[in-house]
Each structure stands twice: as structure tokens, then as C-alpha cells.
N, C-alpha and C positions, 0 to 999 in steps of 0.2 A: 181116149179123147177127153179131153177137159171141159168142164161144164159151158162155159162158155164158146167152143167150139171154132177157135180161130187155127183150126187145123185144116179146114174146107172152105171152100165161098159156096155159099149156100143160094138157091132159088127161093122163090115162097114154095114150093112146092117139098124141095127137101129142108127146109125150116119146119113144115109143116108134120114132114114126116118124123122128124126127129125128136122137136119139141111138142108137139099138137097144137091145136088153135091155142089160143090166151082164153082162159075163162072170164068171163061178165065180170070186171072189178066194180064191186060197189062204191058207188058214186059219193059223195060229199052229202051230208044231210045237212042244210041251215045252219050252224056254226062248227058242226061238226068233223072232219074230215071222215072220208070211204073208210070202212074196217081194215083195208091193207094194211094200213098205218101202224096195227096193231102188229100182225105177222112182222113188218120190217123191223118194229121193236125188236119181238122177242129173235131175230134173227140175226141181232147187233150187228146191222149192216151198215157199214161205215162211207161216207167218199172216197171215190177211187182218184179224183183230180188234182189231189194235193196235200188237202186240209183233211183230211180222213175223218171228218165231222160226223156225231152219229146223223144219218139218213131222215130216220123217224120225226126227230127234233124237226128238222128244218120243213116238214112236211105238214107239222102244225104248225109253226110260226107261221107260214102264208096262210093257212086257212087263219089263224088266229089275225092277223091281220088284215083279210080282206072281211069279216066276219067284224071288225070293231067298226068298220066304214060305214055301216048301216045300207039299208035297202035302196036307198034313193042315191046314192054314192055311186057318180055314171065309172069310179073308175076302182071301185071293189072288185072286179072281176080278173080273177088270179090268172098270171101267163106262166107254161114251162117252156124252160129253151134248155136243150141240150147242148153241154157243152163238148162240142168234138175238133177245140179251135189245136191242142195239142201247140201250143205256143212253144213250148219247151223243145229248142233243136235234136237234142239226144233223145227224145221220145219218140216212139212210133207206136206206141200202142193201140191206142184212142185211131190212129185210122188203120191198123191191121183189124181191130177187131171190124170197124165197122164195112173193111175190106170181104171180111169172111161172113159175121154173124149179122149186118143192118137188121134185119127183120126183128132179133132179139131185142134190138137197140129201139126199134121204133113200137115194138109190146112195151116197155118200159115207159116211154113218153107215151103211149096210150092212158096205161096204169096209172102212172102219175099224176096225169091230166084230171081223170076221174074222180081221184082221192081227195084232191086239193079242189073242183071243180072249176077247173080250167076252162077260160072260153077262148083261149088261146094257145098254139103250141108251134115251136120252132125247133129244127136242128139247125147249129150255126156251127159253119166249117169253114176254115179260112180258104180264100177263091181259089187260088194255086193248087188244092188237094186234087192230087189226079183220080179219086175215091170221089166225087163229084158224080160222075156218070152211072157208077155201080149204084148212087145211092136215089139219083133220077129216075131209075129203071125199077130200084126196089118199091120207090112212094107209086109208081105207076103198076106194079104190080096189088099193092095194097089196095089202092084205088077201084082199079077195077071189079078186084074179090069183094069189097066195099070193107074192109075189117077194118077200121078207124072212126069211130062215131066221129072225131073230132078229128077235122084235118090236119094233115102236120105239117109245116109248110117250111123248106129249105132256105136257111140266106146264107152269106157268103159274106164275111169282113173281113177286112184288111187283115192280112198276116203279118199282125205285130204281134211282139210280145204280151204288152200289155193288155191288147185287143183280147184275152182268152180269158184276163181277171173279170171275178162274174160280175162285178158294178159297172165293166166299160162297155160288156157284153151286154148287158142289159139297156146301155146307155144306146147301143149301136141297133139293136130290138128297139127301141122306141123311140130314138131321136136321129139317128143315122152316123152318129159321133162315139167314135173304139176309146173314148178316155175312163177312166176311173171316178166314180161319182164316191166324196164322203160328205158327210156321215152317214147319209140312211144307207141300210144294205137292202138289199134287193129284194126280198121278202118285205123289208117296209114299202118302202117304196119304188119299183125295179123298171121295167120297161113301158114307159107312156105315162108314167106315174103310177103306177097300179103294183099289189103282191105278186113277186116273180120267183117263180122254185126253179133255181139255175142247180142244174145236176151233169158231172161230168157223165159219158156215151155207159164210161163201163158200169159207173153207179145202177142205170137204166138199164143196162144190159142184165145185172145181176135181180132187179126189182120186177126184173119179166120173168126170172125164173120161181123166185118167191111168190109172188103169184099164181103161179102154175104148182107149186110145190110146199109153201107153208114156210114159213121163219123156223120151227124146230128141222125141218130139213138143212136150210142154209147152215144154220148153226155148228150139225152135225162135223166141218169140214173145217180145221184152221185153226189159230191162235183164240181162246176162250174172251180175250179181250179186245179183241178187232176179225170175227169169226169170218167165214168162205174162203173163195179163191181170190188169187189177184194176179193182173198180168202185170208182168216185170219185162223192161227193154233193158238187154243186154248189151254191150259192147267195148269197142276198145281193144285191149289186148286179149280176146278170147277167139277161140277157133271159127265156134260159129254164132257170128252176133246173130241178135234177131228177139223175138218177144217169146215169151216162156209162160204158161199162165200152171200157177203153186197156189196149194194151199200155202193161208198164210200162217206164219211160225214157220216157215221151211229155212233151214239155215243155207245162211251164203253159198257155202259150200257146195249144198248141193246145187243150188240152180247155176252155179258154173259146171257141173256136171251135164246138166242137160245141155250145155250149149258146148259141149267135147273140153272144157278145160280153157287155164291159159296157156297163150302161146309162149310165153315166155315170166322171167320173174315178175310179180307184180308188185309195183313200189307202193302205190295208193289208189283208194276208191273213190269218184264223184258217186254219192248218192242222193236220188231226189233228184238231180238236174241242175241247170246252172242256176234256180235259184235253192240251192239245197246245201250239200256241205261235203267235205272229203274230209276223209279216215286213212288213217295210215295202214297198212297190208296186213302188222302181226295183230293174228290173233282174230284179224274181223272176219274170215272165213267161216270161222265156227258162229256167231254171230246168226238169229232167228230174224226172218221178216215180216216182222211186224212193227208198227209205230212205235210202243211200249218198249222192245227190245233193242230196235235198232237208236233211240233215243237214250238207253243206256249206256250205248254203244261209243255214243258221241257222234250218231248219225242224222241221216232225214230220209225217212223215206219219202217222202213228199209225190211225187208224181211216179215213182217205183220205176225209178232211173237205177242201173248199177254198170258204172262206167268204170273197166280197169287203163289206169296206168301204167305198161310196162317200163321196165328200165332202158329202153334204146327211146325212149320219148323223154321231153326235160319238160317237167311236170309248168314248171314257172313259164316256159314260152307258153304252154296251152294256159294259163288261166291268165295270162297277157290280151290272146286274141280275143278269148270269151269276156274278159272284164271290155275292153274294147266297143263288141259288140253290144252288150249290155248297154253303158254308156249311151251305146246311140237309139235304142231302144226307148228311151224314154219319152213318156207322155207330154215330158215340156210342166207340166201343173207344178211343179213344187220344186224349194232349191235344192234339196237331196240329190234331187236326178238331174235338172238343170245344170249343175254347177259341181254337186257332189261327186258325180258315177264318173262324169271326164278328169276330174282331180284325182281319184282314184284310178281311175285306168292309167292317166301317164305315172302316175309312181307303179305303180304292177310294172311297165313296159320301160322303168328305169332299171327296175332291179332285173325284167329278163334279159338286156341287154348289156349287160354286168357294170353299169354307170352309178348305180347308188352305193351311200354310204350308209354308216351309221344314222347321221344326221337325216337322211333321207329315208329311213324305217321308222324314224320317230316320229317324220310327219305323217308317215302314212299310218302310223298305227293312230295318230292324233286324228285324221279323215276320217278312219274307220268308225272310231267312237261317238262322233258327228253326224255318220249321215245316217245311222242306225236310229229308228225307233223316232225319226222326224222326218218319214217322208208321208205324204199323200194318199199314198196305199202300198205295197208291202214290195214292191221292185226293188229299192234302195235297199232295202232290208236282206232282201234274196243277196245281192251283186256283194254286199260288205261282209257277208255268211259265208259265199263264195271265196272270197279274198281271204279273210281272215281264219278260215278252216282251210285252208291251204297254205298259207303261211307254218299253222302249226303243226299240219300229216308233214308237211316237206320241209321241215325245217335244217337238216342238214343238206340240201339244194341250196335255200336260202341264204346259207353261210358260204356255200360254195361261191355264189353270184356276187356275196358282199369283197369274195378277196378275188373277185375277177376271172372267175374260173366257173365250169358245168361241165358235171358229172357225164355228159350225153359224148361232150367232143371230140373225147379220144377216139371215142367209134363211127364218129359222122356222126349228124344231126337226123335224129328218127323222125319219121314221118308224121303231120301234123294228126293227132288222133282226133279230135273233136269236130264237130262239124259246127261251123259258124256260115250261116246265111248270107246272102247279099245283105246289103244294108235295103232300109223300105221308106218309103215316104208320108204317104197319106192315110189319113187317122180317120179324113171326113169322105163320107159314100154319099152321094146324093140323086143315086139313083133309087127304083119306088121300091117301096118294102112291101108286102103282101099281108099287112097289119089291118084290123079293124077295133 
């Protein structure tokens, strides 16, 4: 079983058997943060949400920031929210784990809470998660045992994409609005106005076991430069998709093993998720996962997505639908995404429907370099990363579509492999938040 244990759905009671109580994290001392802080260091525990940020760092920036506010400052008082919003369609990990391990999940936002001295603490899950009720039942479990000095208190935002980035999360925690707030980050200035340490479920998941166990233990397991375990979502053209948790450094290779193999040849990899990147097939199998190596690679691991593409799917129609959705995904704040992501998606959905030319890859490649690095927050950036790292894995696709032809048709048209959502609507909740 794997440290994180999303082999089981656990009660508090076999949580308890398993991992034992959480011991007394020391608390924040006046500009200080709790001694955990230290252990996290030495345990180079990274985020597990995306950004693989070290842990540590972002654990004193909130205290470092609610600590410059002074005493009299009614809004120094640092908030944690959990992020379990799992925005990313091809991910499921963030609510398998918290399917199997919450208890783990809610030690961590204890821990956290204490270090940073938190008078506030949230997990936010988007309302739709059918992992909702398992997770009502676990805080009612908690509650009653009394183990949470500081309550944890559940909300529910909209299931957009963007709604998971931690400045809209934070935005949606203090003001009821899933947008992206810049410049300040959310440690400066995060939900209500106040220092907010947004940490994705597994980050917490992993900070309840450091806790219980010391940073030279975490250490012990994983790539020396991004150390522990990590859970990775499988799928696409493999036997058995589903979530796999590896040390990290484990090469590609094998965690298609654990999930029995592909089913057939595999042309290219989405890694990271749709806002992440594809790789083309030779060679990336032997490839380690970790940040450092799969960035060698010419990867992302970003959200620890690894989606196969086989050869009975035409890789161009699926980054069609997803550029697409993406597109509508947008926040509305800035012209990248307002005007950019829909400009890019009808050139993607000219060339899968084998209507563009040359002339029409030139605009698009002219888009690409336009809507990159000038958006509002980092969506545009994901969706042109997407595009343009799949342009260059599929590039003899690409050529195939320019002279009116894909590779897929001689066989019939393979089955849509990616999962694209309904489209969503509403950004603003105005119903009450359980905020003080």
C-alpha cells in the first residue's frame, strides 16, 4: 500500500488505526511560523497542484506577511483553503484521494493551519464532486472526536476551470467571485484581504504524514530534487486507466505498467493536463517523473496528468474539442482569453477539419505568440502550451490535415479519448459563506 493510501476509503477509525492520531503541531509563535516548517524544508516537499512550488517557502511567506501587518491589523490573520477544486478534466486524483484518505487530507489543514497560525480554514471542492457527502460525514466524524482545534469548514465553487487557480479561489473564499485576482498573490493578499496559504488536498495530504513522521523520512522516497510519493491519473489508451501513486523519479514506463500497459500503439503523450503539454511517444517511456526530468524531456508535469494517445484516435480532433473548451472556460478579464483562446480554437478546428492551409498555420502560429505571456493569469498561457506542443508531437498529422487527408480514416474515426465537460456558466455564488 502506498503512503498515501488511496487503495481504501478509510473511516476515522481505520485512519486512525493505520496512521495514529496527528501529534500537537506547534503552533506559529509571533512572527514566527510552528517548527513543522522546518521538517517540510528538510523533506523538499513540493506542490502536488500544478506548480510543484517548494511547500516550506510558501509557509513562510503567509506568516511573513501576516507578521509585517502589525498587531492592530483587524486583517493579519492568515486563512488556509485546501485546494480539492481539481479543475483539470483528465484528473481525478485530488478527489480519489480525498475519496479514500479525507482524514489524511483534513490532518494536513490542521497542521497547516497551526504553523502559519491560521484563524481560518477551508476545503473548497467544486459543488458537482459526488466526494461531497464522503467528505460531510468525515468533518462530522472529526467534530464529534473533537480533533480539530480549528474548524474546517467546507465550500463549494463553481466548477470552472479557472475557479481552481489559487487567486480566484481565494477571491471566491472572501468575496463570493471564482475570478483571478493580479497582482497580489494570495499570501499577500488572499481571501477577505488577509495572508492565505492555498495548498493543493495532496500537498496536505503529504504534510499530515511529515508530521507524524519528520522530513528525513519523506525524503527517504523519490527523486532527490522533488522528493516523496505522487499520485499520477492515468488514461486514454491504457488497459487500466485510474490514479497510481509512485515515487517520484519513477520512469513512465513503469507506471504504465501498473495500470497493465497500452492497449495499443501509442503516438503521443498529454502531460500535466489540458493546461500542460504533449510529447511525442519515442523515447518518453524511459523518461523519470519528476519536474526536473520530465521538463528535460520537453514535458509538464504540472497536475501529474499522463494521457496516452493511440493511433486509432486523430490526435488534432482531440486538441480541437479541448482547445474549444478551453476557450469557453475563460474568466472574461483580459483579451488573451476574451478574444485570444476563441481565435485559437477556430484555427485548431480548421486544420482538424482538413480546411486550412499554409496561410492559415501562419496565423495561427502568429496567435500563438500573442496570446502567450499577456494574459491575466496563466489559462491563455496553459491553452497556447497545449496547442503549440501538439502541433510539434503531431507534426506529421498536421501535414497530413494540411493536404486534406488523416491518418485515423482509413480505419474509421477512433473514439473521442478525452473528456471535455459540459460548458458552465456562473463565476458569482451569492449564497452565505461560513467566513468570520
Amino acid at each position: 500500500m502506498g503512503r498515501l493510501g488511496i487503495e481504501t476509503r478509510s473511516s476515522l477509525s481505520m485512519h486512525l488505526s493505520e496512521y495514529g492520531p496527528l501529534p500537537a503541531t506547534p503552533r506559529r509563535h509571533g512572527s514566527e511560523p510552528g517548527s513543522l516548517v522546518d521538517e517540510v524544508e528538510t523533506a523538499g516537499l513540493r506542490g502536488r497542484g500544478g506548480g510543484w512550488f517548494p511547500t516550506s517557502r510558501k509557509l513562510r511567506a503567509v506568516v511573513e506577511s501576516s507578521a509585517g501587518r502589525g498587531r492592530l491589523n483587524r486583517s493579519r490573520h492568515p486563512v488556509v483553503i485546501a485546494n480539492g477544486m481539481e479543475g483539470e478534466p483528465a484528473s481525478s486524483k485530488d478527489a480519489g484521494l480525498l475519496a479514500s484518505s479525507a482524514h489524511l487530507v483534513f490532518d494536513g489543514i490542521s497542521a497547516a493551519a497551526a504553523t502559519v497560525g491560521a484563524t481560518n480554514a477551508f476545503l473548497a471542492i467544486h459543488r458537482d464532486s459526488p466526494v461531497i457527502p464522503t467528505l460531510l460525514k468525515a468533518l462530522d466524524e472529526r467534530h464529534a472526536a473533537r480533533l480539530d482545534p480549528l474548524a474546517i469548514h467546507l465550500v463549494t465553487p463553481p466548477a470552472r476551470y479557472v475557479a481552481s487557480e489559487e487567486s480566484a479561489l481565494s477571491h471566491w473564499v472572501g468575496e463570493g467571485v471564482a475570478t483571478p485576482v493580479y497582482p497580489d498573490r494570495p499570501f499577500q493578499k488572499g481571501a477577505a484581504g488577509r495572508p492565505t496559504l492555498v495548498q493543493n488536498v495532496e500537498t496536505l495530504a503529504h504534510l499530515g504524514l511529515i508530521a507524524r513522521h519528520g522530513g528525513a523520512w519523506f525524503a527517504e522516497l523519490g527523486a532527490p530534487s522533488a522528493p516523496g510519493s505522487t499520485l499520477v491519473t492515468v488514461g486514454g489508451a491504457v488497459r487500466d486507466a485510474g490514479v497510481v501513486e509512485v515515487p517520484t523519479g519513477t520512469p513512465v514506463r513503469q507506471i504504465l505498467e501498473l495500470c497493465g500497459g497500452a492497449t495499443e500503439p501509442v503516438r503521443g503523450y498529454l502531460t500535466g493536463g489540458y493546461g500542460g503539454g504533449w510529447v511525442a511517444a519515442d523515447g518518453f517511456d524511459t523518461t523519470a517523473w519528476d519536474p526536473e526530468s520530465m521538463r528535460t524531456a520537453g514535458a509538464v508535469i504540472g497536475a501529474s496528468v499522463l494521457w496516452l494517445i493511440g493511433e486509432s484516435t486523430c490526435p488534432i480532433d482531440e486538441m480541437a474539442r479541448v482547445a474549444a473548451w478551453m476557450a469557453g472556460e475563460s474568466a472574461g478579464q483580459c483579451g488573451p482569453c476574451v478574444y485570444g483562446l476563441p481565435s485559437l480554437s477556430d484555427d485548431v478546428h480548421q486544420l482538424a477539419t482538413r480546411h486550412a492551409d499554409a496561410a492559415d498555420m501562419a496565423r495561427l502560429e502568429r496567435r500563438l505568440s500573442l496570446v502567450s505571456n499577456r494574459g491575466g493569469c496563466k489559462h491563455p498561457d496553459g491553452t497556447a502550451r497545449f496547442v503549440s506542443t501538439g502541433l510539434a508531437a503531431f507534426a506529421d498529422e498536421v501535414a497530413l490535415h494540411l493536404d486534406r487527408r488523416c491518418s485515423v480514416t482509413a480505419r474509421g474515426q477512433g473514439p473521442a479519448a478525452m473528456p471535455v465537460p459540459p460548458a458552465r456558466l456562473a463565476l458569482v455564488d451569492v449564497s452565505g459563506r461560513d467566513f468570520e
